[in-house]
N, C-alpha and C positions, 0 to 999 in steps of 0.2 A: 138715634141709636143705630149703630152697624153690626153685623154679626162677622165672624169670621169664617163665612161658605165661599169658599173662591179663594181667599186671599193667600198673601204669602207673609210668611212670618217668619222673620232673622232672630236667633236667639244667640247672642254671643258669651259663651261661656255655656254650652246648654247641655254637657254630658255628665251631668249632676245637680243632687241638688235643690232649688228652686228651679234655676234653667231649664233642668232637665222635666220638673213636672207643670212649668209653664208650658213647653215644646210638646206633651203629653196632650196636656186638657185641650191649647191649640188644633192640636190634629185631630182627638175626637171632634171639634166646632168643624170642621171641614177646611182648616188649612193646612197649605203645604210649606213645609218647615224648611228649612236652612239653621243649619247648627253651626259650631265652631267650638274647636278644645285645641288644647293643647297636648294631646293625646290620644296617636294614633288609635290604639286599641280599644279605647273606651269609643272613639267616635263612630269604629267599625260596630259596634255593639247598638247604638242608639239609633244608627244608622239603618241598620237592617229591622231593629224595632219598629222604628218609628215612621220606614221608609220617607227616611229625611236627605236632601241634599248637607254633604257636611265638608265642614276644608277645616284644615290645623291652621291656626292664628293665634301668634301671641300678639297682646296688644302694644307691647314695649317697642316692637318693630311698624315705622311709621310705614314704611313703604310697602308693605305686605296686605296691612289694613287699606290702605289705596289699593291695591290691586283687587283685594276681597271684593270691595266694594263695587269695582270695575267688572267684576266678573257676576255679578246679581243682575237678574231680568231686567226690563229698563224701567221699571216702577213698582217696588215693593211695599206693602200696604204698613209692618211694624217692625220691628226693633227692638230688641231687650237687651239688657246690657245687664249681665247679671254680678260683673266686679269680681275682686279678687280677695273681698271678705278684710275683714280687720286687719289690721297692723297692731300692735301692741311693744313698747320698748319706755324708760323710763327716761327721764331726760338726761341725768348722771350719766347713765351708760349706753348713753342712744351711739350707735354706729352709724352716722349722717349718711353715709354713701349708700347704706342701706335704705334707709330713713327717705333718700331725696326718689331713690329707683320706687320705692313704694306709693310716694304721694305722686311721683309722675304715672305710674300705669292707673293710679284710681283717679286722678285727678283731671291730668293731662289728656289720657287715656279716655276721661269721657269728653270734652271737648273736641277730641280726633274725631271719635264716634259720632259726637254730633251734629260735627261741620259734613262729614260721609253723609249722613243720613237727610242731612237737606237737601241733596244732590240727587238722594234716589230714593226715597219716599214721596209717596204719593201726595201731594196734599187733602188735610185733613188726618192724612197718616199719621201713627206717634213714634214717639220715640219714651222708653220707661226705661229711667235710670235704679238701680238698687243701690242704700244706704242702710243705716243703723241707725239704734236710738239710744242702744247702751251709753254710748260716752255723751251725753248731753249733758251728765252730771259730773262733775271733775271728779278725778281720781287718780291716784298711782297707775304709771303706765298707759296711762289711754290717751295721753296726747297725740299722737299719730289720728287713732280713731275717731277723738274730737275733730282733727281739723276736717277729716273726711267728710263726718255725719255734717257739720256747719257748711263746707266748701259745695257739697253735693248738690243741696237746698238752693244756694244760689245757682251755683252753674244751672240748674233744674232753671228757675223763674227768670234767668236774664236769656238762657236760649229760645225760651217758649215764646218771647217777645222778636228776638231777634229771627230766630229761624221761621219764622211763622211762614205759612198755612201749618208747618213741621208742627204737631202736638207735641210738647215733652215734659213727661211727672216722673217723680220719684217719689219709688214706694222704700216708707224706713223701716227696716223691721227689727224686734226685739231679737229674743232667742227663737231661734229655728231649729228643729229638729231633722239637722241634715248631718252627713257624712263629715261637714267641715266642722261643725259643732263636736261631732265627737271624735274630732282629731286633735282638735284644740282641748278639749277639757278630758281627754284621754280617762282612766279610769275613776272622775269626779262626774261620770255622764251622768250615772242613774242618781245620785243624790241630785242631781241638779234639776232631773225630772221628776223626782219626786217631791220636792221643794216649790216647782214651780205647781205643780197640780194643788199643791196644798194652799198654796198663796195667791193664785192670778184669781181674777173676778169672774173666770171663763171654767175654772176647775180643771182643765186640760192642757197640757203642751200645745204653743202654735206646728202646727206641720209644713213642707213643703205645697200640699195643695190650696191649704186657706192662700199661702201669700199668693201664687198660682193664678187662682181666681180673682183674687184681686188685680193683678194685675192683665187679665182678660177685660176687665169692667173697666178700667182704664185705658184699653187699646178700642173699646167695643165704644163707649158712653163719646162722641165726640164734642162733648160741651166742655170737658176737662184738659186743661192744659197750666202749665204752669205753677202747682203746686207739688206738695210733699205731703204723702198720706203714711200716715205710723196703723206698723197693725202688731202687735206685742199682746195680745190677749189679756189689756189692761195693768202689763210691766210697769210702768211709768207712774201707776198710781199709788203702787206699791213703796210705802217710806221704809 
Protein backbone atom coordinates (compact mmCIF):
# COMPACT_ATOMS: atom_id res chain seq x y z
CA UNK A 1 0.00 0.00 0.00
CA UNK A 2 1.32 3.67 -1.30
CA UNK A 3 0.07 6.89 -0.11
CA UNK A 4 0.02 9.76 -2.27
CA UNK A 5 2.75 12.29 -0.18
CA UNK A 6 5.25 13.23 -3.06
CA UNK A 7 3.56 12.01 -6.00
CA UNK A 8 1.96 13.49 -9.11
CA UNK A 9 -1.38 12.91 -10.25
CA UNK A 10 -2.79 13.63 -14.02
CA UNK A 11 -6.53 13.97 -13.88
CA UNK A 12 -7.79 14.31 -17.46
CA UNK A 13 -11.03 15.80 -17.54
CA UNK A 14 -10.68 17.16 -13.86
CA UNK A 15 -12.55 20.73 -13.89
CA UNK A 16 -15.73 19.02 -12.72
CA UNK A 17 -17.36 16.55 -11.39
CA UNK A 18 -15.67 13.44 -10.29
CA UNK A 19 -12.31 14.77 -11.85
CA UNK A 20 -12.65 17.58 -10.21
CA UNK A 21 -13.20 15.92 -6.65
CA UNK A 22 -10.67 13.19 -7.28
CA UNK A 23 -7.96 16.11 -8.12
CA UNK A 24 -9.31 17.57 -4.64
CA UNK A 25 -8.99 14.61 -2.21
CA UNK A 26 -5.54 13.86 -4.21
CA UNK A 27 -4.08 17.15 -3.20
CA UNK A 28 -5.31 17.22 0.46
CA UNK A 29 -3.05 13.37 0.31
CA UNK A 30 -0.08 15.46 -0.52
CA UNK A 31 0.04 15.33 -4.30
CA UNK A 32 0.69 17.58 -6.94
CA UNK A 33 -2.01 17.77 -9.66
CA UNK A 34 -1.97 18.11 -13.42
CA UNK A 35 -5.49 18.89 -14.69
CA UNK A 36 -6.91 19.08 -18.25
CA UNK A 37 -10.38 20.56 -19.76
CA UNK A 38 -11.44 21.74 -22.32
CA UNK A 39 -12.17 24.96 -20.84
CA UNK A 40 -10.25 27.81 -20.43
CA UNK A 41 -12.03 29.52 -17.66
CA UNK A 42 -12.99 26.61 -15.60
CA UNK A 43 -9.29 25.34 -15.68
CA UNK A 44 -8.23 28.89 -14.53
CA UNK A 45 -10.64 28.55 -11.58
CA UNK A 46 -9.44 24.82 -10.33
CA UNK A 47 -6.10 25.97 -11.11
CA UNK A 48 -5.76 28.68 -8.78
CA UNK A 49 -7.93 26.30 -6.29
CA UNK A 50 -6.12 23.73 -6.31
CA UNK A 51 -2.77 25.28 -7.27
CA UNK A 52 -2.61 22.55 -10.01
CA UNK A 53 -0.46 22.46 -13.20
CA UNK A 54 -3.40 22.63 -15.96
CA UNK A 55 -3.37 22.64 -20.00
CA UNK A 56 -6.74 22.47 -22.33
CA UNK A 57 -6.91 19.07 -24.10
CA UNK A 58 -9.43 17.71 -26.06
CA UNK A 59 -9.07 13.98 -26.38
CA UNK A 60 -10.46 13.65 -30.14
CA UNK A 61 -7.03 15.53 -31.02
CA UNK A 62 -4.38 12.69 -31.29
CA UNK A 63 -1.40 14.83 -31.59
CA UNK A 64 -2.04 17.18 -28.75
CA UNK A 65 -2.52 14.40 -26.35
CA UNK A 66 1.10 13.32 -27.57
CA UNK A 67 2.33 16.39 -26.77
CA UNK A 68 0.52 16.69 -23.26
CA UNK A 69 2.08 13.71 -22.50
CA UNK A 70 5.47 15.00 -23.67
CA UNK A 71 5.33 17.86 -21.66
CA UNK A 72 4.70 15.80 -18.08
CA UNK A 73 7.81 15.30 -15.68
CA UNK A 74 9.79 12.27 -16.85
CA UNK A 75 7.82 9.90 -14.43
CA UNK A 76 4.36 10.56 -13.10
CA UNK A 77 3.03 8.35 -10.30
CA UNK A 78 -1.32 8.29 -11.68
CA UNK A 79 -3.62 8.94 -14.34
CA UNK A 80 -7.49 9.37 -14.33
CA UNK A 81 -9.17 9.49 -17.07
CA UNK A 82 -12.47 10.75 -16.16
CA UNK A 83 -14.48 10.36 -19.88
CA UNK A 84 -16.93 12.13 -21.54
CA UNK A 85 -19.94 10.61 -19.64
CA UNK A 86 -22.89 8.69 -21.72
CA UNK A 87 -23.87 8.94 -25.12
CA UNK A 88 -27.50 8.11 -25.44
CA UNK A 89 -29.40 7.97 -29.12
CA UNK A 90 -31.88 5.12 -30.37
CA UNK A 91 -30.75 2.92 -33.18
CA UNK A 92 -33.79 4.18 -35.71
CA UNK A 93 -32.54 7.59 -35.39
CA UNK A 94 -28.96 7.24 -34.33
CA UNK A 95 -26.80 9.89 -36.46
CA UNK A 96 -23.72 7.50 -37.13
CA UNK A 97 -21.18 10.37 -37.64
CA UNK A 98 -22.12 11.39 -34.33
CA UNK A 99 -22.38 7.95 -32.93
CA UNK A 100 -18.71 6.93 -34.45
CA UNK A 101 -17.11 10.72 -33.03
CA UNK A 102 -18.62 9.46 -29.71
CA UNK A 103 -17.38 5.86 -29.37
CA UNK A 104 -14.02 7.00 -30.76
CA UNK A 105 -13.26 9.83 -27.98
CA UNK A 106 -14.53 7.17 -25.17
CA UNK A 107 -13.22 4.28 -26.63
CA UNK A 108 -10.45 5.15 -28.81
CA UNK A 109 -9.68 7.96 -26.70
CA UNK A 110 -8.79 5.59 -23.70
CA UNK A 111 -6.56 3.27 -25.66
CA UNK A 112 -4.50 6.80 -26.81
CA UNK A 113 -4.48 7.41 -22.98
CA UNK A 114 -3.26 4.29 -22.23
CA UNK A 115 -0.67 3.61 -24.73
CA UNK A 116 0.68 7.68 -23.11
CA UNK A 117 0.55 6.36 -19.93
CA UNK A 118 2.83 3.49 -20.32
CA UNK A 119 5.46 5.65 -21.60
CA UNK A 120 5.45 7.95 -18.43
CA UNK A 121 4.13 6.28 -15.64
CA UNK A 122 6.09 5.07 -13.15
CA UNK A 123 5.83 1.46 -12.68
CA UNK A 124 3.66 0.12 -10.32
CA UNK A 125 1.82 3.42 -11.22
CA UNK A 126 -1.97 3.22 -12.44
CA UNK A 127 -3.80 4.20 -14.75
CA UNK A 128 -8.11 4.42 -13.57
CA UNK A 129 -10.42 4.48 -16.43
CA UNK A 130 -14.21 5.74 -15.70
CA UNK A 131 -17.50 3.83 -17.01
CA UNK A 132 -21.15 3.08 -16.13
CA UNK A 133 -23.36 0.50 -15.11
CA UNK A 134 -26.65 2.04 -16.13
CA UNK A 135 -26.68 0.31 -19.67
CA UNK A 136 -25.71 -3.24 -18.46
CA UNK A 137 -29.35 -3.83 -18.71
CA UNK A 138 -30.82 -3.36 -22.42
CA UNK A 139 -33.00 -0.59 -23.01
CA UNK A 140 -34.29 2.04 -25.47
CA UNK A 141 -31.51 4.40 -26.40
CA UNK A 142 -28.59 3.03 -24.39
CA UNK A 143 -26.92 1.30 -26.95
CA UNK A 144 -24.00 3.69 -27.37
CA UNK A 145 -23.71 3.42 -23.48
CA UNK A 146 -23.98 -0.33 -23.55
CA UNK A 147 -21.07 -0.64 -25.87
CA UNK A 148 -18.98 1.83 -23.59
CA UNK A 149 -19.85 0.39 -20.15
CA UNK A 150 -18.90 -3.55 -21.95
CA UNK A 151 -15.86 -2.13 -24.29
CA UNK A 152 -14.36 -0.12 -21.20
CA UNK A 153 -14.10 -3.54 -18.95
CA UNK A 154 -12.09 -4.99 -21.55
CA UNK A 155 -9.99 -2.43 -22.75
CA UNK A 156 -9.60 -2.11 -18.66
CA UNK A 157 -8.24 -6.16 -18.38
CA UNK A 158 -6.42 -6.56 -21.62
CA UNK A 159 -4.17 -3.23 -20.98
CA UNK A 160 -3.43 -4.25 -17.30
CA UNK A 161 -1.76 -7.30 -19.01
CA UNK A 162 -0.39 -5.70 -21.69
CA UNK A 163 0.94 -2.45 -20.35
CA UNK A 164 2.26 -4.02 -17.21
CA UNK A 165 4.22 -2.92 -14.50
CA UNK A 166 1.34 0.25 -15.88
CA UNK A 167 -1.64 -0.62 -13.06
CA UNK A 168 -5.08 -0.11 -14.91
CA UNK A 169 -8.86 -0.46 -13.38
CA UNK A 170 -11.93 1.00 -14.09
CA UNK A 171 -14.20 2.39 -11.75
CA UNK A 172 -18.17 1.92 -13.03
CA UNK A 173 -20.35 3.98 -11.52
CA UNK A 174 -24.29 4.29 -11.22
CA UNK A 175 -25.90 7.62 -10.82
CA UNK A 176 -23.69 10.44 -9.68
CA UNK A 177 -24.52 13.50 -8.35
CA UNK A 178 -22.55 15.75 -10.53
CA UNK A 179 -23.11 18.75 -12.75
CA UNK A 180 -23.37 16.36 -15.89
CA UNK A 181 -26.31 14.50 -14.15
CA UNK A 182 -28.06 17.47 -13.92
CA UNK A 183 -27.61 18.61 -17.30
CA UNK A 184 -28.71 15.57 -18.55
CA UNK A 185 -31.96 15.00 -16.50
CA UNK A 186 -32.54 18.80 -16.49
CA UNK A 187 -35.61 19.60 -14.45
CA UNK A 188 -36.44 15.52 -13.60
CA UNK A 189 -33.05 16.10 -10.96
CA UNK A 190 -34.89 16.09 -7.78
CA UNK A 191 -37.33 13.29 -8.41
CA UNK A 192 -34.55 11.46 -9.38
CA UNK A 193 -32.92 12.06 -5.92
CA UNK A 194 -35.61 11.57 -4.25
CA UNK A 195 -36.33 8.28 -5.85
CA UNK A 196 -32.96 7.14 -5.40
CA UNK A 197 -32.91 7.93 -1.44
CA UNK A 198 -36.06 6.01 -1.21
CA UNK A 199 -34.89 2.93 -3.21
CA UNK A 200 -30.97 2.30 -3.01
CA UNK A 201 -29.72 0.04 0.06
CA UNK A 202 -27.46 3.03 1.10
CA UNK A 203 -30.57 5.50 1.76
CA UNK A 204 -28.54 8.37 0.00
CA UNK A 205 -27.41 9.71 -3.42
CA UNK A 206 -23.86 8.34 -4.62
CA UNK A 207 -21.73 11.80 -4.62
CA UNK A 208 -18.74 12.86 -6.37
CA UNK A 209 -16.51 12.21 -3.31
CA UNK A 210 -17.59 8.41 -2.47
CA UNK A 211 -16.40 7.71 -6.36
CA UNK A 212 -13.34 9.99 -5.52
CA UNK A 213 -12.22 7.87 -2.75
CA UNK A 214 -12.58 5.00 -4.44
CA UNK A 215 -10.65 5.72 -6.95
CA UNK A 216 -7.55 7.00 -4.52
CA UNK A 217 -7.74 3.28 -3.05
CA UNK A 218 -7.13 2.13 -6.39
CA UNK A 219 -4.28 4.49 -7.29
CA UNK A 220 -2.99 3.84 -3.44
CA UNK A 221 -3.73 -0.23 -2.93
CA UNK A 222 -0.99 -1.66 -5.58
CA UNK A 223 -2.23 -5.14 -5.57
CA UNK A 224 -5.16 -4.06 -7.80
CA UNK A 225 -4.90 -4.02 -11.43
CA UNK A 226 -6.92 -5.13 -13.99
CA UNK A 227 -10.41 -5.16 -12.93
CA UNK A 228 -13.72 -3.11 -13.09
CA UNK A 229 -15.27 -1.93 -9.64
CA UNK A 230 -19.08 -0.70 -9.66
CA UNK A 231 -19.98 1.72 -6.87
CA UNK A 232 -23.93 2.67 -7.50
CA UNK A 233 -24.85 2.59 -3.77
CA UNK A 234 -26.49 -0.82 -4.45
CA UNK A 235 -28.29 0.47 -8.16
CA UNK A 236 -28.12 -2.74 -9.68
CA UNK A 237 -29.84 -4.58 -7.11
CA UNK A 238 -32.68 -2.72 -7.51
CA UNK A 239 -35.54 -4.63 -10.08
Amino acid sequence: MRTLQASTVVVIGGTSGIGLETARQARDAGASIVVTGRDEARLKVVGDELGATTARLDLADTAALGDFFASLPAQVDHVLLSGPGPAYAPIAGMDFEVARAQIDEHLIGALRVARESAARVRPGGSLTLITGTGARRPGKGLILAAIGTAALSAITANAALELAPLRVNAVAAGFVDTPLSARLLGDQLDARRAELRATLPIGRVVGPADVAALILQLMTNDALTGATYDIDGGQQLIR
